[in-house]
C-alpha positions in Angstrom: 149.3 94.4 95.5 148.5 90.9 93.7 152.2 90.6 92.8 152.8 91.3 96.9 150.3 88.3 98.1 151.7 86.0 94.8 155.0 86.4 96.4 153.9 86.1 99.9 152.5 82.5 98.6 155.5 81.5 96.9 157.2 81.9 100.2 155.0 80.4 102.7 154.3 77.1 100.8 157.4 75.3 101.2 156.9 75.9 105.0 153.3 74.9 105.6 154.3 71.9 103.6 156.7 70.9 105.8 154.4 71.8 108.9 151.9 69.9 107.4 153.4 67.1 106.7 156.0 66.7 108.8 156.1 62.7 108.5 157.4 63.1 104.7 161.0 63.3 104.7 164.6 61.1 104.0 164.3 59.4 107.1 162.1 56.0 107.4 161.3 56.9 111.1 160.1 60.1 110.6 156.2 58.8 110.9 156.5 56.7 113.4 158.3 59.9 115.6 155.5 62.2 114.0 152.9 59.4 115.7 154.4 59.2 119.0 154.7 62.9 119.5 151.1 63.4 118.4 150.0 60.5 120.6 152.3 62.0 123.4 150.9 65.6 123.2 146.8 65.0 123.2 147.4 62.0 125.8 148.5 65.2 127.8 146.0 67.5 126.4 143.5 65.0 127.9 145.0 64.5 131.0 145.1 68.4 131.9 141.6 68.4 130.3 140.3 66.2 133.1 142.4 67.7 135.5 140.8 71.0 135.1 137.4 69.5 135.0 138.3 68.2 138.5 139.4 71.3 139.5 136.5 73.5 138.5 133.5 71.2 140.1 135.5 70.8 143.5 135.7 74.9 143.0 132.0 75.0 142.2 131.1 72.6 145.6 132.7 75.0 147.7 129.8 77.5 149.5 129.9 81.3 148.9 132.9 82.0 147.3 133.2 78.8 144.6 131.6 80.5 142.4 134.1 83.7 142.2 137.6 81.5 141.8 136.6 80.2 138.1 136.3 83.4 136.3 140.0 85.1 138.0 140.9 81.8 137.6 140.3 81.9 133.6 142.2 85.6 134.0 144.8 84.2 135.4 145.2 81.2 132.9 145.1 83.8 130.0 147.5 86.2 130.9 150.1 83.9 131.7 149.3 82.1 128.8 150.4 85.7 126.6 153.2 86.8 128.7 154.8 83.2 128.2 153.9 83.6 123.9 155.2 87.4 124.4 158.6 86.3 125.1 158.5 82.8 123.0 157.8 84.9 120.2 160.6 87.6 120.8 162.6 85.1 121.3 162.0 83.3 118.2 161.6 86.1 115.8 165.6 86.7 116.1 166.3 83.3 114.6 163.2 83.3 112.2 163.4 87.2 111.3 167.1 87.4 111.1 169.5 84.3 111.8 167.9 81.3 109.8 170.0 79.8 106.8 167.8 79.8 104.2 167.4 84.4 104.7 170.6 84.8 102.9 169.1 83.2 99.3 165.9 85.3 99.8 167.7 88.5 101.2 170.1 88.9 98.0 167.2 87.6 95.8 165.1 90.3 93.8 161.8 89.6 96.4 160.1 92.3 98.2 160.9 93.1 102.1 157.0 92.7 102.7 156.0 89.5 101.4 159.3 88.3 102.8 158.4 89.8 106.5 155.2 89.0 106.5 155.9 85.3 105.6 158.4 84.5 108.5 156.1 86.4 110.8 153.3 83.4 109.9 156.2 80.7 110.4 157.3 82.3 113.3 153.6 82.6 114.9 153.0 78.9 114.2 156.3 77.7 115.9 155.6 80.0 118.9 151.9 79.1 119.5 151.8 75.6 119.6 152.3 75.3 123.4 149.7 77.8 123.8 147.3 76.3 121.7 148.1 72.8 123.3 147.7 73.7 127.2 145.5 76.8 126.4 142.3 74.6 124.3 141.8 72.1 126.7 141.2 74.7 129.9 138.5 76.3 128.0 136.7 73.4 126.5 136.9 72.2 130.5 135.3 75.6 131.3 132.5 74.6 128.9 132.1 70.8 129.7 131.4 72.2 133.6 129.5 74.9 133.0 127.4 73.4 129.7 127.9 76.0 127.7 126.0 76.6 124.6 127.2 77.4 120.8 127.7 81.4 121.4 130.3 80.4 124.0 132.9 78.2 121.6 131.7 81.0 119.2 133.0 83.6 121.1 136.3 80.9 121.7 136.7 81.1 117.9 136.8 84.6 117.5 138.9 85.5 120.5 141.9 82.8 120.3 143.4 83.4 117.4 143.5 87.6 118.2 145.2 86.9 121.5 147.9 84.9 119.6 148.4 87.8 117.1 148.7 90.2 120.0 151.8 89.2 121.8 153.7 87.5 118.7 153.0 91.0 116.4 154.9 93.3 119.5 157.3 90.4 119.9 158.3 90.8 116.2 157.8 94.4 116.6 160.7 94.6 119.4 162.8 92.0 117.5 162.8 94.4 115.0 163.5 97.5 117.1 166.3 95.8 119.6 167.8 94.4 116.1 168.4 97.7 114.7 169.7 98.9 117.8 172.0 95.8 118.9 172.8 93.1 116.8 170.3 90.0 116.8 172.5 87.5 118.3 173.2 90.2 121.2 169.8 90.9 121.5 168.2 87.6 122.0 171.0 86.5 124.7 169.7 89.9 126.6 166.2 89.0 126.6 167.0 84.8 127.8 169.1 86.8 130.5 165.9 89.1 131.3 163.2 86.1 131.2 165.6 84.2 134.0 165.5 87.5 136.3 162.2 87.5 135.8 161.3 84.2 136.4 163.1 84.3 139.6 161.4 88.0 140.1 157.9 86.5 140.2 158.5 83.4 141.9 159.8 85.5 144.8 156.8 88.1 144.3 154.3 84.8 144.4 156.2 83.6 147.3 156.1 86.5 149.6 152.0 86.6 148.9 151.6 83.4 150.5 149.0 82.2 148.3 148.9 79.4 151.0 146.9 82.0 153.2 143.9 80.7 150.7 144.0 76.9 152.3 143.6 78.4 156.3 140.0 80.2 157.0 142.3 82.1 159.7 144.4 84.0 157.2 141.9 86.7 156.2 140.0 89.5 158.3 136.8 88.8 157.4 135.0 86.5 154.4 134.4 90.6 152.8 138.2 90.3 152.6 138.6 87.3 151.0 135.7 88.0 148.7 137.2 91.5 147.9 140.3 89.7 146.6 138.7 88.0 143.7 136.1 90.4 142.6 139.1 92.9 142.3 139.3 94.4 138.5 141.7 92.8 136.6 142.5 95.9 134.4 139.2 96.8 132.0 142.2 98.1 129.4 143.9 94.9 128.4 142.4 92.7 125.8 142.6 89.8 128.5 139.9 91.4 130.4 138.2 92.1 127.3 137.9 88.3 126.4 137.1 87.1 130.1 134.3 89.2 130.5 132.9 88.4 127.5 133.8 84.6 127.5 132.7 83.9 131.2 129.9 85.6 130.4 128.7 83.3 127.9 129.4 80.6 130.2 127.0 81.5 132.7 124.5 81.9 129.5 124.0 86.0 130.1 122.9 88.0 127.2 125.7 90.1 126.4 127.3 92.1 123.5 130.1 90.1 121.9 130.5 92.1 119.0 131.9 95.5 120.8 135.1 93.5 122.5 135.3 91.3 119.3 135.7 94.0 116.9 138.0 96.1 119.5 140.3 93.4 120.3 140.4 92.6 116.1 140.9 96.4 115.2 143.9 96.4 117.7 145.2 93.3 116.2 144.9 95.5 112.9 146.9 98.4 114.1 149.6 96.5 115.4 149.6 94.3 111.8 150.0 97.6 110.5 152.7 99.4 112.3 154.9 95.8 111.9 154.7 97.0 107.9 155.7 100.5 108.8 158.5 99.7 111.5 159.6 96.1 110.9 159.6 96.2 106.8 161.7 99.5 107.2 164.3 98.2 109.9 164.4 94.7 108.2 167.3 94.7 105.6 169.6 96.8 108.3 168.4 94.4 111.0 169.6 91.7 108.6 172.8 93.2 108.5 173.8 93.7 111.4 172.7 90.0 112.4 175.6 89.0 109.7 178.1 91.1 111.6 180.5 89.2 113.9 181.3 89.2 117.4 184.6 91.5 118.1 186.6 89.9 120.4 187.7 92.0 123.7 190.8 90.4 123.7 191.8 91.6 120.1 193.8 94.4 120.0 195.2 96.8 117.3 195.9 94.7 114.0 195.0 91.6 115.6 197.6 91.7 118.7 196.3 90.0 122.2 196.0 92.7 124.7 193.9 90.8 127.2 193.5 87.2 128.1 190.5 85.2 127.7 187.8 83.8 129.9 190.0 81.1 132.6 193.0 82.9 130.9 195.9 81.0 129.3 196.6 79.0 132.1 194.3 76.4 130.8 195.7 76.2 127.7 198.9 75.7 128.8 197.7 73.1 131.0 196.0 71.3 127.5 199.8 71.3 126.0 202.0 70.2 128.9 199.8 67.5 130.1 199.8 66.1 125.8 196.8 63.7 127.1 193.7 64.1 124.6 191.3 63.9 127.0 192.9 67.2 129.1 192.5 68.6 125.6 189.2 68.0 124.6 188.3 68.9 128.5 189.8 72.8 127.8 188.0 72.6 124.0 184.6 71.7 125.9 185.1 74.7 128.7 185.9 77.2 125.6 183.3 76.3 123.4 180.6 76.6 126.8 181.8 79.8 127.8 182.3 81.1 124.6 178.3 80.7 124.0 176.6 82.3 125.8 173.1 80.9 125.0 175.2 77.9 127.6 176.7 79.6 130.3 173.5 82.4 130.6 171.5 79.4 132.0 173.6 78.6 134.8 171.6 81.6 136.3 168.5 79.5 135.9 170.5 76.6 137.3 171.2 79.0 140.4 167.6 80.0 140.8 166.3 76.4 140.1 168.7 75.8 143.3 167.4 78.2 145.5 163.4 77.7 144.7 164.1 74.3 145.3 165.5 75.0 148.7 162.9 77.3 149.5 160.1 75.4 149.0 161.5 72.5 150.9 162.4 74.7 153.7 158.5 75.5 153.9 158.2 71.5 153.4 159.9 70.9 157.0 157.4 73.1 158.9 154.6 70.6 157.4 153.2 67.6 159.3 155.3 65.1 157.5 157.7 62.6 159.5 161.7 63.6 158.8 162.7 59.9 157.6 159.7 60.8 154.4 160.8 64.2 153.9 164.3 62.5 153.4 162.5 60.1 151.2 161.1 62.5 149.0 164.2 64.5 149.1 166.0 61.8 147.1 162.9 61.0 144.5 162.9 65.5 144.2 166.8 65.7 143.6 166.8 62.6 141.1 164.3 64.6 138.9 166.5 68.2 139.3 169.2 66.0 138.3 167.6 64.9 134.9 166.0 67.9 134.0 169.3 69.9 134.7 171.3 66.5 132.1 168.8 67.0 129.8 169.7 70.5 129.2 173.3 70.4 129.6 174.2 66.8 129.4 172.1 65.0 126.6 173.4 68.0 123.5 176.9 67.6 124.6 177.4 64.9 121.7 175.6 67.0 119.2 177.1 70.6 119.9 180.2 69.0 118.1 177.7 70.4 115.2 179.6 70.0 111.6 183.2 70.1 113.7 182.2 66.8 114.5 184.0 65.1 111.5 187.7 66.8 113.4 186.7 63.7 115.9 186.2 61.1 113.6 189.6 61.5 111.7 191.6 62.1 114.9 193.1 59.1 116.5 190.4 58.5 119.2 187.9 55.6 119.6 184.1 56.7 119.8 184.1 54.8 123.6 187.0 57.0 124.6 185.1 60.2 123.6 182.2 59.1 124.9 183.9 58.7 128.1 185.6 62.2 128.1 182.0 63.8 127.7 180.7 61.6 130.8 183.8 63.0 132.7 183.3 66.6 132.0 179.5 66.9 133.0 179.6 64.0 135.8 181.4 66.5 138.1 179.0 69.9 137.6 175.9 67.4 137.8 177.3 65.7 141.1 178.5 69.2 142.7 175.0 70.7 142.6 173.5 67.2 143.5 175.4 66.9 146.4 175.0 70.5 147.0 171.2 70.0 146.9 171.1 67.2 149.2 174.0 68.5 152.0 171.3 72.0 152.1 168.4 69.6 152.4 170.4 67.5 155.3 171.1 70.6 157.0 167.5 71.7 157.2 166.5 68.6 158.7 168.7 68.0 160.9 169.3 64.5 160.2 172.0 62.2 161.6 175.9 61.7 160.1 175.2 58.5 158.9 172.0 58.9 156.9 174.1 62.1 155.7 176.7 59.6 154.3 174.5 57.5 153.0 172.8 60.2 150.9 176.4 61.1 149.3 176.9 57.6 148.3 173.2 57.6 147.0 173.5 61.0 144.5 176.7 59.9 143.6 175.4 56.5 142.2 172.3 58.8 140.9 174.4 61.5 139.4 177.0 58.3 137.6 173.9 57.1 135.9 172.1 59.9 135.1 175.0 61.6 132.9 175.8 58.0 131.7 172.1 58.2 129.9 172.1 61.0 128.9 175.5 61.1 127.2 174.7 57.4 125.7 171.3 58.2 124.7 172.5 61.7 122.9 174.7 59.7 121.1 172.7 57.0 119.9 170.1 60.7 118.6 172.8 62.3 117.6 171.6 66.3 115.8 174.5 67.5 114.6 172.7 69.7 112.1 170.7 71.7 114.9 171.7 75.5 115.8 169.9 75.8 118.6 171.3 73.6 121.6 167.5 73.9 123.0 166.1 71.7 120.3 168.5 68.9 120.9 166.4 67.8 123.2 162.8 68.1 121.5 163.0 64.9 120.1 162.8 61.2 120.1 166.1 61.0 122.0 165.5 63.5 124.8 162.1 62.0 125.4 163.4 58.6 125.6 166.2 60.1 128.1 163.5 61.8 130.6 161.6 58.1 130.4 165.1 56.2 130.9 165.9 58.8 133.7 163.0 59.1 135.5 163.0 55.4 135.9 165.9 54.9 136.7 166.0 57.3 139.6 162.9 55.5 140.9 164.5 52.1 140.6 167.5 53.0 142.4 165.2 54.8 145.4 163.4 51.6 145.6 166.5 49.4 145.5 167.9 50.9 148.2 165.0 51.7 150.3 165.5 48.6 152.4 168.9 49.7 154.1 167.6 53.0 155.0 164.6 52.0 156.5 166.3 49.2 158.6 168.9 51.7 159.3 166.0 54.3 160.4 164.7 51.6 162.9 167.7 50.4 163.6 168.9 54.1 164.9 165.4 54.7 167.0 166.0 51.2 168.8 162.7 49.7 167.3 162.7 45.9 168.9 159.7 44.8 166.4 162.2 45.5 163.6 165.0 43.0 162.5 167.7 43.0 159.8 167.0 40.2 157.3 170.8 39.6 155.3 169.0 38.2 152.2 166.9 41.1 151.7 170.0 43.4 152.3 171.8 41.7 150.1 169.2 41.4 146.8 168.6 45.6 148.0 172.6 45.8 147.1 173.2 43.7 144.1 169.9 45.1 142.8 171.6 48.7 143.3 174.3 47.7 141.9 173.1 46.6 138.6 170.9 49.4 138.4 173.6 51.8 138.5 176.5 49.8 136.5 173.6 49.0 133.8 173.0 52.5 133.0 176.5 53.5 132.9 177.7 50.9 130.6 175.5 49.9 128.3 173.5 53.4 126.8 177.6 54.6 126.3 178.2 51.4 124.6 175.3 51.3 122.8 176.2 55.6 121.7 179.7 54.2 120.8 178.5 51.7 118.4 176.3 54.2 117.0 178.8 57.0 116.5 181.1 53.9 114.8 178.9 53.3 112.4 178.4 56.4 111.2 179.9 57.5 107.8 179.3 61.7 107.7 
């Protein structure tokens, strides 16, 4: 048993150290990073403190029925709190259980499968419960700032927290382990990012067709017994999120309750499901590890090796590729392989879809609001800049860095940095525009607007979508990570921050450069004599666009180009 925990201490230091001091490493900038993340995160740990503090006393002033929204409220905030920790930590226990680098040194070493489980299930519960711990903290500290709770309450904090993080990370790595044995790891975590997306777009269609916006109109409900009825319903007495609610809201309000019955039941089920991960997950471990070495079979491989089928887009592409002999046809078919070959890539085009679609939707409900059609067409611009970066910052901003360790094929091939720069731009500029115009043709349709404002939307998310993949392309390759496995943690750092900043601000500069021609073209079309075109203020509202957009596509790709240049790996 000592030998056990020695070992299991042996492992787990070289990680904490590098958790704990993440600002120690080869590069010089690492602190200053480490500093701005940290600054970053409890500037918005504060922010959605306040914001619930807000939210609570304006919940509290209301007559009646304030008093009942806090506690479901807290319900609520819990439980999708776990589910979201449930899947990050199923998710994450493939790569941390099964697919990390460093597993095939400790695998074929002489080290016990416990110790060795047991230690990546404590790296993998600290990389999953971060962003629970960050948004989750600062609603219940709100709940005690309102309400003044006393000492028993932050008590009863401490002692429930860190059980409802064990929970849903111990079945995650519990069904990691299971779906391993039964699929292969790779296989198995693609399945469940293709389940979260359905269900993501499940819920949002169940939260949607319950109207929660029957709560803002007094006429939506029977009778105040109704609406009364809906938040004093039981939120299930089984589930260790009741469990803490009661117990927690109940310190709140400063009742004298039991704490230690639903402490020690939620800590002895945290202790039986510790348990059966060393019964089920040590003894499926080394075959789960297996398997996760075992490589994808190819459909299109027949007997001894002969093609039987063809492959995704079939030949045709690549004989396009080889007739045309240009580079940048052939590093254009390379890019649509590689995508459709992964499919952690091509799986999120479903989200893309359903990002589409509740986008639509909730502007569709927009238009029945009391809002004038020249602001909805306003907003409609500011609403499809952002889609625009978050979608590049997914797709667009990693397409420098998937190159991974290949990259160095580039480098000694007869092709200037600018020139593949330029062939990445070319490849995502079309997608990003298709679903921008896409986005804004719907949302012109809906209103109902004129041809010409029509028009001069096109020209508008064409400019947007130009400069948008322009940054994020430039700025990817000025943060180049062509180390990382994952193509979600391109953008967790430095870079893809400064992108969302660049972006964001750039989409607001170009709405307010060329605000000026829309409005005079809005009064212009409803005949308003008070309003008159002024050429100098047209003018500066052109050039000004015009730089905008011609700034952000030159100089973040020249600035990549010189970057990638001077690189020597």
């Amino acid at each position: 048993m000592m030998a056990d925990l020695m070992t299991f201490g042996r492992l787990l230091v070289p990680k904490l150290r590098i958790f704990l001091r993440p600002g120690r490493s080869r590069e010089a900038r690492s602190l200053i990073r480490f500093a701005f993340f940290t600054g970053l995160g409890l500037l918005f740990a504060l922010s959605m403190y306040f914001a619930i503090v807000w939210f609570l006393r304006q919940c509290l002033s209301v007559e009646l029925v304030g008093a009942l929204i806090p506690k479901k409220l807290m319900a609520w905030v819990l439980l999708v709190l776990l589910s979201v920790l449930l899947l990050s930590a199923t998710i994450g226990s493939f790569s941390t259980f099964f697919l990390s680098r460093d597993l095939t040194l400790l695998v074929s070493s002489p080290v016990a499968v416990g110790p060795l489980y047991f230690a990546r299930f404590v790296e993998m519960v600290l990389h999953s419960s971060w962003m629970v711990v960050c948004f989750g903290l600062p609603v219940f500290f709100a709940y005690g700032k309102v309400y003044q709770a006393q000492a028993s309450y932050y008590a009863g904090l401490a002692g429930f927290f860190p059980a409802l993080i064990l929970l849903p990370t111990g079945v995650g790595a519990l069904v990691a382990s299971v779906l391993t044995r039964i699929f292969s790891a790779r296989r198995s975590r693609d399945l469940l990012i293709l389940l979260s997306m359905l269900g993501f777009v499940v819920v949002y269609l169940m939260v949607r067709a319950s109207r929660p916006e029957r709560l803002l109109d007094e006429d939506s409900f029977g009778s105040m017994v109704e609406f009364i009825n809906m938040f004093q319903a039981p939120a299930g007495g089984i589930l260790p999120v009741s469990w803490a609610t009661e117990t927690l809201f109940g310190l709140l309000q400063g009742k004298q309750i039991s704490v230690g019955g639903p402490l020690i039941s939620i800590w002895l089920t945290v202790g039986m499901l510790m348990s059966l991960n060393g019964w089920v997950g040590c003894a499926l471990y080394r075959t789960g590890f297996a398997r996760a070495q075992e490589g994808r079979v190819g459909k299109s491989a027949g007997r001894f090796g002969r093609k039987s089928r063809g492959r995704v887009l079939g030949s045709w592409l690549d004989h396009i590729g080889r007739r045309t002999g240009n580079v940048h046809m052939a590093m254009l078919v390379k890019d649509l392989r590689v995508f459709f070959r992964d499919p952690n890539q091509w799986l999120q085009l479903l989200l893309l879809g359903a990002l589409a679609g509740v986008y639509l939707l909730n502007f569709g409900y927009l238009k029945h609001a009391d809002f004038n059609w020249f602001t909805l067409y306003t907003v409609n611009h500011v609403l499809v800049g952002l889609v625009l970066a978050g979608v590049a910052v997914r797709f667009v901003f990693p397409a420098v860095s998937l190159e991974g360790k290949a990259y160095w094929i580039v480098r000694s091939a007869p092709l200037r940095s600018k020139a593949f720069l330029h062939n990445k731009l070319l490849v995502h500029f079309v997608p990003v525009a298709v679903l921008g115009l896409g986005l804004t043709l719907m949302t012109c349709t809906i209103l109902e607007i004129h041809k010409a404002f029509v028009i001069l939307s096109v020209g508008f998310v064409l400019a947007m979508s130009l400069g948008i993949c322009a940054l994020a392309v430039g700025i990817g390759a000025v943060y180049p990570r062509f180390d990382t496995e994952n193509p979600a943690k391109i953008p967790t750092g430095v870079g893809g921050v400064l992108y969302m900043i660049c972006g964001c601000l750039f989409v607001l500069g170009l709405l307010l450069a060329g605000f000026y021609p829309t409005w005079i073209l809005y009064h212009l079309a409803g005949q308003d004599p008070r309003v008159h075109m002024q050429p100098g203020w047209l003018g500066l509202s052109l050039i000004s666009a015009a730089i905008l957009v011609v700034g952000a596509a030159w100089i973040p790709m020249a600035l990549g180009a010189g970057n990638l240049e001077k690189r020597e790996e």
